[in-house]
C-alpha positions as CSV (number, residue, x, y, z in Angstrom):
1,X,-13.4,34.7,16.1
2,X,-10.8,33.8,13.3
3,X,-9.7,31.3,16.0
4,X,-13.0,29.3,16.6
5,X,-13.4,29.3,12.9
6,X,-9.5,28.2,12.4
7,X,-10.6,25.1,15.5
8,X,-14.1,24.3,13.8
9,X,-12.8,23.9,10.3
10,X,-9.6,21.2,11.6
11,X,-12.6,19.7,13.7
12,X,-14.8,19.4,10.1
13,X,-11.8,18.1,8.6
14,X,-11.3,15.7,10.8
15,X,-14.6,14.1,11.5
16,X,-14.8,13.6,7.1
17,X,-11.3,11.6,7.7
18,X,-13.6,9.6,10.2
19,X,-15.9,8.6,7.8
20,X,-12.8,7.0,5.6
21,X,-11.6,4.8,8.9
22,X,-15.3,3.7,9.0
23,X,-16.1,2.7,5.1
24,X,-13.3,0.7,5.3
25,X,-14.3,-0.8,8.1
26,X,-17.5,-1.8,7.3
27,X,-16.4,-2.9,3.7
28,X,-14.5,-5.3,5.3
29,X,-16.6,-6.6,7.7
30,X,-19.5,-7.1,5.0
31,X,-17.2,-8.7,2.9
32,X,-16.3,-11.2,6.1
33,X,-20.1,-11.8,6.6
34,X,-20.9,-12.1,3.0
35,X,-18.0,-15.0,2.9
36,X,-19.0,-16.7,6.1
37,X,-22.7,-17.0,4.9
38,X,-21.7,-18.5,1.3
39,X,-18.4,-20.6,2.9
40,X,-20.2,-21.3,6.4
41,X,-16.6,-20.8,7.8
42,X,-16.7,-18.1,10.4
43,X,-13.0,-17.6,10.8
44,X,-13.7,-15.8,7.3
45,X,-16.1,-13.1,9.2
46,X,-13.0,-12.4,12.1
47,X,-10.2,-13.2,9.3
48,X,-11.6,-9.8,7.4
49,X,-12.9,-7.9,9.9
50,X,-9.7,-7.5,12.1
51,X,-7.9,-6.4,8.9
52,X,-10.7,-4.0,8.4
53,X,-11.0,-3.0,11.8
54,X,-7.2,-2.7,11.6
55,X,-6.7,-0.4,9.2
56,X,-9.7,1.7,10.4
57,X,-8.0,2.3,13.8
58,X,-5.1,3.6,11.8
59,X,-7.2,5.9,9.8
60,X,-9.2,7.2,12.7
61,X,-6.0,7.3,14.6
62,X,-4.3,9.4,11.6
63,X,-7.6,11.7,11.5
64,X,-7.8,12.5,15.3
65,X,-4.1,12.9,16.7
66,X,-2.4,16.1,15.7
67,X,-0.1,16.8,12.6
68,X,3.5,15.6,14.3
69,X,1.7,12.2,15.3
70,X,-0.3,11.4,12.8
71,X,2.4,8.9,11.4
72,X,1.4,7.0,14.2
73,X,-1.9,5.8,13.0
74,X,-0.6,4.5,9.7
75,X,2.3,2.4,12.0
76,X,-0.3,0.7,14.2
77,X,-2.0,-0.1,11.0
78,X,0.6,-2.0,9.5
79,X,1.4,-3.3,12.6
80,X,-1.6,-4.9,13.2
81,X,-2.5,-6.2,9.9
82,X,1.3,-7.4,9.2
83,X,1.4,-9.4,12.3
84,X,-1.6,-11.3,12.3
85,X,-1.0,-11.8,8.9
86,X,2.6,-13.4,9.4
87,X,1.4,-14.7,12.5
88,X,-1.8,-16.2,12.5
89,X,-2.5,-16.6,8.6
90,X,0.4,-17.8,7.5
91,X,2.2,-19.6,10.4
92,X,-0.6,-20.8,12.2
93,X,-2.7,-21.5,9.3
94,X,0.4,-22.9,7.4
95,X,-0.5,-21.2,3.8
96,X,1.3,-19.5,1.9
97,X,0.8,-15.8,1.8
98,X,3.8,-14.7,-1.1
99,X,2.4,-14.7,-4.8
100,X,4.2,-17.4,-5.6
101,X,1.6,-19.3,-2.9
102,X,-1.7,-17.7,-4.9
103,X,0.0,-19.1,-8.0
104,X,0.3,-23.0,-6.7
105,X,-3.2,-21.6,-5.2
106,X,-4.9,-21.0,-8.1
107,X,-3.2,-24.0,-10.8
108,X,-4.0,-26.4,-8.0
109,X,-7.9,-24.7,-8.2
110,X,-8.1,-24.1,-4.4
111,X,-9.4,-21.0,-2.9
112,X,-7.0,-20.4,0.0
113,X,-5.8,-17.5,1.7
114,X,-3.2,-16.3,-0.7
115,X,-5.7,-16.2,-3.8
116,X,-8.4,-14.7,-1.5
117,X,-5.8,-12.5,-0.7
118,X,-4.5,-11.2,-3.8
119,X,-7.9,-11.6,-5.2
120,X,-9.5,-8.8,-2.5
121,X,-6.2,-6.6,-1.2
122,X,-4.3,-6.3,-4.9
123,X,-7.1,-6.8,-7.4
124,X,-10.7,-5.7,-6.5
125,X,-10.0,-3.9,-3.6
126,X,-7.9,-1.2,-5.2
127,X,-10.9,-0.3,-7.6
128,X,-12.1,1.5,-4.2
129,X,-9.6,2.3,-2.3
130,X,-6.3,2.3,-4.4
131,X,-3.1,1.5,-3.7
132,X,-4.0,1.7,0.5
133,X,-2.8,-1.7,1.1
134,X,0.4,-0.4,0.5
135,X,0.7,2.4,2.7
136,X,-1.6,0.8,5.5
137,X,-1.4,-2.9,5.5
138,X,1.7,-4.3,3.8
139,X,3.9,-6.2,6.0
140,X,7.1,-5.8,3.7
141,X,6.0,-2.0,4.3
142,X,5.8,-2.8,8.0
143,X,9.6,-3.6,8.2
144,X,11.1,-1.0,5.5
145,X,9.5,2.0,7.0
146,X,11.0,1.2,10.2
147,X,14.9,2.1,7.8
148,X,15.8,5.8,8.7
149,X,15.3,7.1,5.3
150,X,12.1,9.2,5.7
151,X,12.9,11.4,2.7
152,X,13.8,9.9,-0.5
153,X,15.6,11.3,-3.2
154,X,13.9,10.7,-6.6
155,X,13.7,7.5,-8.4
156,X,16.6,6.8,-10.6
157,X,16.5,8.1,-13.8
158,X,15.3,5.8,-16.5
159,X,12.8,3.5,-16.8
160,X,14.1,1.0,-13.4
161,X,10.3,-0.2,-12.8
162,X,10.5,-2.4,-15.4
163,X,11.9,-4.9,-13.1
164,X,8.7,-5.2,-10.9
165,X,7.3,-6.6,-14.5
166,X,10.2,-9.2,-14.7
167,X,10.1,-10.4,-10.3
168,X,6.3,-11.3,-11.4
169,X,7.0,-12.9,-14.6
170,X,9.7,-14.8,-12.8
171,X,7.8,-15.8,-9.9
172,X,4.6,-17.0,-12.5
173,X,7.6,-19.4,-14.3
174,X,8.9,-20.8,-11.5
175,X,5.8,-21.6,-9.9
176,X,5.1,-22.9,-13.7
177,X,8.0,-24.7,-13.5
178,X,7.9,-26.0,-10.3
179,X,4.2,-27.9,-10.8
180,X,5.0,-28.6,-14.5
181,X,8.6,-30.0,-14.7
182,X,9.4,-31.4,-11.1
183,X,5.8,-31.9,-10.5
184,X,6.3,-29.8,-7.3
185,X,2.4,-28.9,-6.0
186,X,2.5,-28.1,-2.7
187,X,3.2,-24.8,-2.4
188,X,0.3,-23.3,-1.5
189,X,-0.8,-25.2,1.8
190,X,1.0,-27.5,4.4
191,X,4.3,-26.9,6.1
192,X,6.3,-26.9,2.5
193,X,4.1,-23.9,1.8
194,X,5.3,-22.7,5.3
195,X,8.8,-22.9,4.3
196,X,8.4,-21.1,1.0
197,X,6.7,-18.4,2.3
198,X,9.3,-17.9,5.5
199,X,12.2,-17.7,3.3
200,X,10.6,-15.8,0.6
201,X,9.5,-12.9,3.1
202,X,12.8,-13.4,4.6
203,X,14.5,-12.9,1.4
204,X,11.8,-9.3,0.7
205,X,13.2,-8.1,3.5
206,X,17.1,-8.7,3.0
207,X,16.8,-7.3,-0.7
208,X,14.8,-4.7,0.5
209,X,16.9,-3.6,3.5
210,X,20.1,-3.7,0.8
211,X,18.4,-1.6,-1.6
212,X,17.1,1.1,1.0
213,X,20.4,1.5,2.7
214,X,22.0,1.4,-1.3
215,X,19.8,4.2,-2.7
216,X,19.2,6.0,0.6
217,X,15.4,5.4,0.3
218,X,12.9,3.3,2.6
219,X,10.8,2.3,-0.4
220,X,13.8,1.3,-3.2
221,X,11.8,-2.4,-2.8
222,X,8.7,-1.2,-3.6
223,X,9.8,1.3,-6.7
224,X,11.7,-0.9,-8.4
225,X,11.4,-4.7,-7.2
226,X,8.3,-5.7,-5.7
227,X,5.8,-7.9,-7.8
228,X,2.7,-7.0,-6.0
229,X,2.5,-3.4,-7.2
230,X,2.0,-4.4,-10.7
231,X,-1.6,-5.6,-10.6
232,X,-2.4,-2.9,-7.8
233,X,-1.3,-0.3,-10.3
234,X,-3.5,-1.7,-13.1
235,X,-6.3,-1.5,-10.7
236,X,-5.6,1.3,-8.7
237,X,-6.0,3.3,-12.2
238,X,-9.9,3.3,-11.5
239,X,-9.7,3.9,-7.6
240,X,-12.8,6.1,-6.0
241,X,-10.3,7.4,-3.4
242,X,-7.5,9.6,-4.5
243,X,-5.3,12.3,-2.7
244,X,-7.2,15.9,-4.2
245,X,-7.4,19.4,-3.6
246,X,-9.4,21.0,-0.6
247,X,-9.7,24.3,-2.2
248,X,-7.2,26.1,-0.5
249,X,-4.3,27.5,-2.1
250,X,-0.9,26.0,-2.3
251,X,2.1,28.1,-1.8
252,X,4.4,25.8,-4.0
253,X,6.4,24.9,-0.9
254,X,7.5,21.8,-2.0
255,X,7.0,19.7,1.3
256,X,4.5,17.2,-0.1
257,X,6.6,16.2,-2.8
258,X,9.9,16.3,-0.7
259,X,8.5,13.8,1.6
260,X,6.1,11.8,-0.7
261,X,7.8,8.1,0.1
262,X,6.9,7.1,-3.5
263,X,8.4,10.5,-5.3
264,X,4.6,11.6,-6.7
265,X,4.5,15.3,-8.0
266,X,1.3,16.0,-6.1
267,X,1.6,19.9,-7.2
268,X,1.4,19.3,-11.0
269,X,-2.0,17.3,-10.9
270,X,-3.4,19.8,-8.7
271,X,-2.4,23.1,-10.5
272,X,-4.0,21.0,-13.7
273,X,-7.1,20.8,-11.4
274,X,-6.7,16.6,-11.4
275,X,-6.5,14.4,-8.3
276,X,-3.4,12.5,-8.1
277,X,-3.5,10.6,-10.6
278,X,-0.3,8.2,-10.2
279,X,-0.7,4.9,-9.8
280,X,2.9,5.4,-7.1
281,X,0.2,6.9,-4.7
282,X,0.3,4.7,-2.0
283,X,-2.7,6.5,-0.2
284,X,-0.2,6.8,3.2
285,X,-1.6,10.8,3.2
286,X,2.0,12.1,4.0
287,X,1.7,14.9,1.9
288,X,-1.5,15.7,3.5
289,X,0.1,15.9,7.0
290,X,3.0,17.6,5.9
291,X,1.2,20.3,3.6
292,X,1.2,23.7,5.9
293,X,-1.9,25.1,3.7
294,X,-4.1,22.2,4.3
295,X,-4.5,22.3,0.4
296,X,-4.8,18.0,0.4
297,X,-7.4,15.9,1.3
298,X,-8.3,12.4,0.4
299,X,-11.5,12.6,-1.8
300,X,-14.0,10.5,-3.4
301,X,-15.0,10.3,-7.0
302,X,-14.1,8.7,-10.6
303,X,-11.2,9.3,-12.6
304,X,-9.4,7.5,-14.9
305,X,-5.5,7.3,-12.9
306,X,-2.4,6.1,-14.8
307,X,-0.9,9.3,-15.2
308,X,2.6,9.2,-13.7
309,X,4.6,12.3,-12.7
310,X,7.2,11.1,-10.5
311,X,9.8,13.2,-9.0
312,X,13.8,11.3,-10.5
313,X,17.0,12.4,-8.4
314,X,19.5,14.6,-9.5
315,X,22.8,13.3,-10.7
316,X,25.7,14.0,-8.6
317,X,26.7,16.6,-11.5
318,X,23.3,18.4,-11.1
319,X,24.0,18.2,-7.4
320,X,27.1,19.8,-7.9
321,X,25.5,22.8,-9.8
322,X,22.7,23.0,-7.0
């Protein structure tokens, strides 16, 4: 009896997890529809709704294989949506995808697909659904997670994320720079464009690779470098979907926050009866999978996020002591 219960409760579980894989799949494809009816360009309805049905494949796969695959759903995501994004956006379409590209974008007043971009994947869109892009869609993602270091460390003590402030302030001055001084403007759309965003995702991915291999952490890029993460984590502050509690009791293992890629203390928010709060949270559900009391689930309501407790690394002194 305790064992049909035991099978109907994973089955419960996993058919909610379901319904996640299809909201954001039908957000995206009504936001494709909604853009093909007021643009009259139908590549917009198939543009958004393989991303959407991308990322839902990953989700459904995540909620229907078992614990030691679920990885697996979250890799064909960003797979999928990093590919065609490279591939058919950017290289086919000739745009430039970087934020640099939905800066030249938006000076130059055209709507193209790095502004529409940025605009829905690192602006509006986390308001619903977070920081997701990260774990699920990010092509710089894509490549890093692929690096064997599955279980980070700690962030460095100190306050390193500052830099993600300066790589955006940067980028917005050169861009600036670029149009203003040299009376460069083509760097949004055309084969320049192409160029710009080739080397600049080239150049992600070199500084990226150093940095994991460096600090012994997949996501190094992401903690302390990458631009993109400062206006997801201003938005992501008022994300419906956050990783909460299910109800059952945690045993203070420490697995979720051992193998939490961005270092969140998942724990602490929960003991306080919060849902994760951090703006880190990257939605992948690691600590879900990993958590042996199935005390995690992703969960829907309103909060007000911004609350960081991240997990630093011990200094080779504390190490010592360990």
């Amino acid at each position: 009896m305790e064992k049909t219960q035991g099978i109907n409760r994973k089955t419960n579980l996993n058919v909610k997890s379901l319904i996640v894989a299809g909201v954001v799949m039908l957000a995206f494809w009504v936001l494709g529809a909604a853009m093909w009816q007021s643009s009259g360009a139908i590549m917009a309805l198939f543009f958004f709704g393989y991303i959407g049905t991308s990322v839902g494949v990953g989700l459904g796969l995540y909620a229907a294989l078992p614990k030691q695959k679920k990885p697996l759903g979250r890799r064909v995501s960003l797979l999928l949506v990093g590919s065609f994004l490279i591939g058919f956006a950017a290289i086919l379409g000739e745009e430039n995808m970087q934020i640099e590209g939905a800066f030249f974008g938006l000076m130059s007043g055209v709507i193209q697909a790095g502004v529409i971009h940025y605009l829905i994947a690192k602006i509006f869109g986390p308001v619903l659904f977070g920081r997701l892009w990260c774990g699920w869609a990010c092509w710089t993602v894509m490549v890093l997670d692929l690096l064997p270091f599955k279980r980070p460390s700690g962030r460095l003590p100190g306050k390193w994320g500052w830099m993600r402030y300066l790589h955006l302030g940067l980028s917005l001055g050169l861009v600036w720079t670029a149009w203003n001084i040299f009376g460069f403007q083509d760097g949004a759309m055309g084969k320049t464009a192409l160029v710009w965003y080739v080397v600049g995702n080239l150049f992600y991915y070199l500084v990226g690779i150093v940095l994991a291999f460096a600090l012994k952490d997949n996501r190094a890029f992401c903690k302390y470098i990458c631009p993109v993460s400062v206006p997801l984590k201003v938005a992501s502050r008022f994300a419906l979907f956050k990783i909460g509690a299910t109800g059952n009791e945690c045993n203070d293992c420490g697995a979720c926050v051992k193998m939490c890629p961005m270092d969140v203390r998942i724990p602490e928010y929960i003991r306080n009866g919060e849902r994760v709060l951090s703006t880190e949270c990257s939605l992948c559900q690691t600590c879900i999978t990993v958590c042996a009391k199935d005390s995690l689930k992703l969960s829907f309501g309103f909060d007000l996020g911004g609350k960081e407790l991240l997990r630093e690394r011990k200094s080779s002194a504390e190490r010592a002591v360990a």
